[in-house]
N, C-alpha and C positions, 0 to 999 in steps of 0.2 A: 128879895130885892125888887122894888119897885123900878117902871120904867125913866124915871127920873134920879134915881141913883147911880153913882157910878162904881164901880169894883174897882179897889184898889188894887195897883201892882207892881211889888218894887225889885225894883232894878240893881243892881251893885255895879258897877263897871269899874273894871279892873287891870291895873297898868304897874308893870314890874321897868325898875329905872337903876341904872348903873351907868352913874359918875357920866351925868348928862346933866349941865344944868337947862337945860331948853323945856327938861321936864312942864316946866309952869307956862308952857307957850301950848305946848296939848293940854292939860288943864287949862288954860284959858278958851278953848276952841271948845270945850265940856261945858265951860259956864256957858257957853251960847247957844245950847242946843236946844233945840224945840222941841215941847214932849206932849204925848200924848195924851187926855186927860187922865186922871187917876194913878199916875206915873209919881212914884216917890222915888225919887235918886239920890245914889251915893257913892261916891268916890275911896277904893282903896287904892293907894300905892306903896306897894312892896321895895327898897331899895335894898339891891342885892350889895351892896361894897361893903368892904370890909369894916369900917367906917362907917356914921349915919351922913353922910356927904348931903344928901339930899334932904335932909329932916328941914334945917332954914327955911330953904325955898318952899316946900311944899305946907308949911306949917303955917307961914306968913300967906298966901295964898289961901288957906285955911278960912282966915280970919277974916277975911271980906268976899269968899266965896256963898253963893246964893244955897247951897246945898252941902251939906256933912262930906268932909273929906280925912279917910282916916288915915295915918300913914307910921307901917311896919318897919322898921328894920328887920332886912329878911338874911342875914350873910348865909356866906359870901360866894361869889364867883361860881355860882349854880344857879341858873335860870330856874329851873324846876323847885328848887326851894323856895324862891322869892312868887310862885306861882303858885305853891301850895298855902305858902302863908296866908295871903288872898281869900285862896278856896274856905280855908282853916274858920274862917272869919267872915264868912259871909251866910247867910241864912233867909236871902234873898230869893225871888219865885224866880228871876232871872236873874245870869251876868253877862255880862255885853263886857269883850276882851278886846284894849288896842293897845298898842305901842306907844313908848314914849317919846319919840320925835315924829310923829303922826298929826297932823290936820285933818278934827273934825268937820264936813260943813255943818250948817244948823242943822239941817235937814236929814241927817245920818243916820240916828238912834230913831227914828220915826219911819225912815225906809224899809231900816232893818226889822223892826216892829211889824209894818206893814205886812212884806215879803211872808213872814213866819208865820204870821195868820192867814195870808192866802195859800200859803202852799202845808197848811194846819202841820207845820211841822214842828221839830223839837229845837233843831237850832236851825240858823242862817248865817254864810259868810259871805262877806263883800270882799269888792277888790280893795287891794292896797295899791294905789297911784305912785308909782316913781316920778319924781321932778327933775329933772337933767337941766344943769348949766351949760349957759351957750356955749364953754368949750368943751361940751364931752365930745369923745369920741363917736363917730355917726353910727358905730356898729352899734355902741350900746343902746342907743334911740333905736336903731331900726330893728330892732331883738326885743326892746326893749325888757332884758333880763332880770331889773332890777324890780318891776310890779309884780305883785303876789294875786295871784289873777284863780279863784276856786274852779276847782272843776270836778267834772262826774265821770264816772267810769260805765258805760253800758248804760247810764239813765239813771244810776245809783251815784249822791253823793256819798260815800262814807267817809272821807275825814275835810277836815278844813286847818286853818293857822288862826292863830291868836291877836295876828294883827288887825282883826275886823270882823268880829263873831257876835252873837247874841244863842245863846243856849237857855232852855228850861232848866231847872236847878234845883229849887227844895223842891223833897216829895218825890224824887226821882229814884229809878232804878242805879242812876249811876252818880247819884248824890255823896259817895265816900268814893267816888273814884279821883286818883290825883296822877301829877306830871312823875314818870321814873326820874326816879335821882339819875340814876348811872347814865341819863342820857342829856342830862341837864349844862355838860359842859361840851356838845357837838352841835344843839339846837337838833330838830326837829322832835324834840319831846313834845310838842305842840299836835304833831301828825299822830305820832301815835298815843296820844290822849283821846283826841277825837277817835280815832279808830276803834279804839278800845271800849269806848260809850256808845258807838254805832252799834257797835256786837252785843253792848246789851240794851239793844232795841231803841236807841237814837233814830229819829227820823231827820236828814238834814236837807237845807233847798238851799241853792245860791240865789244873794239879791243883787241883779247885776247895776241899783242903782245907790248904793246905799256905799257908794266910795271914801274911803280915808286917803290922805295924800300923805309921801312922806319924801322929805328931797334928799338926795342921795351921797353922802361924805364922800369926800375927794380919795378916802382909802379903799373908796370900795371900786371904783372905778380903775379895775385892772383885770386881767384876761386870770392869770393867776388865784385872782380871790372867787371871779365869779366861777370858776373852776373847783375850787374847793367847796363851795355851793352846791356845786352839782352833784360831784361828787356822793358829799353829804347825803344830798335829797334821794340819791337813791339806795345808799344803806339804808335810812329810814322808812322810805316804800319795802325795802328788801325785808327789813324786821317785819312789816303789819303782816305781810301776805306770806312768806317763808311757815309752811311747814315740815316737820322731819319725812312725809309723803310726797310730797312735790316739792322736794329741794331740788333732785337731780332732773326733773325738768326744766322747772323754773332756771337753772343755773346750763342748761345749754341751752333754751331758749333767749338766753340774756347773752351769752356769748356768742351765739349767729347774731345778734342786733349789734354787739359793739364789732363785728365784724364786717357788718355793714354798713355801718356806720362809719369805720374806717376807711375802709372804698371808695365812699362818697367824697368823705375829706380827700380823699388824694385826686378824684376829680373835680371836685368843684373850687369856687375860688371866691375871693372876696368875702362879704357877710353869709353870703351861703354856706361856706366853710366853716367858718365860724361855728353857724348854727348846728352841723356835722359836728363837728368837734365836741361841741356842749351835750349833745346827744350822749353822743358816745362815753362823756365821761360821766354822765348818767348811769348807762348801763355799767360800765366797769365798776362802780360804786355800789349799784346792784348786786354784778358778780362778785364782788369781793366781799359783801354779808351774806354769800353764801356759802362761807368757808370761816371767817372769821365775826366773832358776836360784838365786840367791841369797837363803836364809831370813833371815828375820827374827833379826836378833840380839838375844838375852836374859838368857844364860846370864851370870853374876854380876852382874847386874842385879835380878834378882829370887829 
């Protein structure tokens, strides 16, 4: 390849939708993105309902879309199937993963790009931006619980979410690796997907400019669901990292935390408390996937 050539490199970016017509408002945030040269793009969405509900909209959007948009019927009511379909289908050097009530800005898929090549890694995750209406409540702003914000453990990213990823893909060690079913109606099948590609030798960086926005439904905004959130999110921790040798640490070290984590709740007050509280039902979430394997189910539930 001469210095006037460019290498081509394509992209699939990939979005699972259920019984959401806004779907075509995130695609439309996709037709506007800026890419980098030699960048071929293309669009799958998977819609998980029972029903092809979404085939219309995304089909019609199709047809005066500037780039190939393919779109599966993936049923039903299993995120991890609608994500596998995806994978199933794609044979792309990379795919770039967001949600479907998600805003790209232009600039997203270029950041993420960026980041991946300066920190020569395998994937990259950006934040997901929560959008709060003037009447939420001030606790959820000041927590802001609803952003999907990546992070490292000791300096090691190992997992990330699918709301805001770019991954290496064909040619990889973990090119037949997919989402567990069994986990596909609790959510965080996403964590231990990534987890699982980490372990066979994923290198991952967070790009802390390459943000997606997503504004936040009026059902989720309640102490109750962001609770079962938590919850959730720490079985899901508790499955990557539980082995049958450090079970019985891991499981009284998680019990002194929500121990103290109750403490704290009963002295402190206001959004402080709050924050206590979500702590703790973290770790309780933890502790209880150290005794029982099967998550909480919620997914089309909430």
């Amino acid at each position: 390849m001469t210095s006037t050539e460019i290498q081509l490199v394509t992209i699939d970016i990939l979005m699972c939708t259920y019984k959401r017509p806004q779907v075509t408002i995130a695609l439309g945030t996709l037709a506007e993105l800026e890419l980098p040269k030699g960048f071929i793009l293309r669009v799958i969405v998977a819609d998980n309902d029972e029903i092809p509900s979404a085939y219309e909209n995304v089909t019609e959007f199709a047809t005066k879309s500037s780039f190939p948009i393919l779109y599966i019927h993936a049923p039903a009511n299993n995120i991890s199937i609608a994500r596998n379909a995806c994978l199933e289908q794609s044979e792309a050097d990379y795919v770039a993963f967001i949600d479907d009530d998600e805003i790209a800005p232009k600039d997203w898929l270029v950041n993420l790009w960026s980041d991946l090549q300066r920190d020569n890694s395998d994937g990259v995750f950006g934040p997901a931006i929560a959008l709060y209406g003037d009447d939420t409540a001030s606790w959820f702003v000041d927590l802001d619980v609803h952003s999907n914000i990546p992070k490292s453990r000791s300096g090691v990213v190992e997992t990330g979410h699918t709301c805001n990823a770019l991954i290496r893909w064909k040619g990889t060690n973990w090119y037949s690796e997919r989402f567990d079913i069994a986990k596909g109606t609790s959510g965080g099948e996403d964590t231990f997907f990534f987890y699982n590609i980490h372990k066979l030798g994923a290198k991952f960086s967070i790009s802390r400019n390459a943000k997606v926005y997503e504004k936040v439904e009026a059902h989720r905004l309640n102490l109750s669901w962001v609770k079962t959130r938590f919850f959730r999110s720490g079985q899901t921790y508790a499955f990557c990292v539980i082995t049958k040798r450090n079970k019985p640490f891991k499981a009284l070290t998680s019990l002194g935390k929500v121990l103290y984590c109750h403490l704290m709740c009963i002295i402190s007050f206001g959004v402080s408390r709050k924050s206590w509280l979500l702590r703790r039902t973290f770790h309780l979430g933890f502790l209880n996937a150290c005794f029982i394997k099967k998550p909480i189910q919620i997914y089309g539930k909430v």
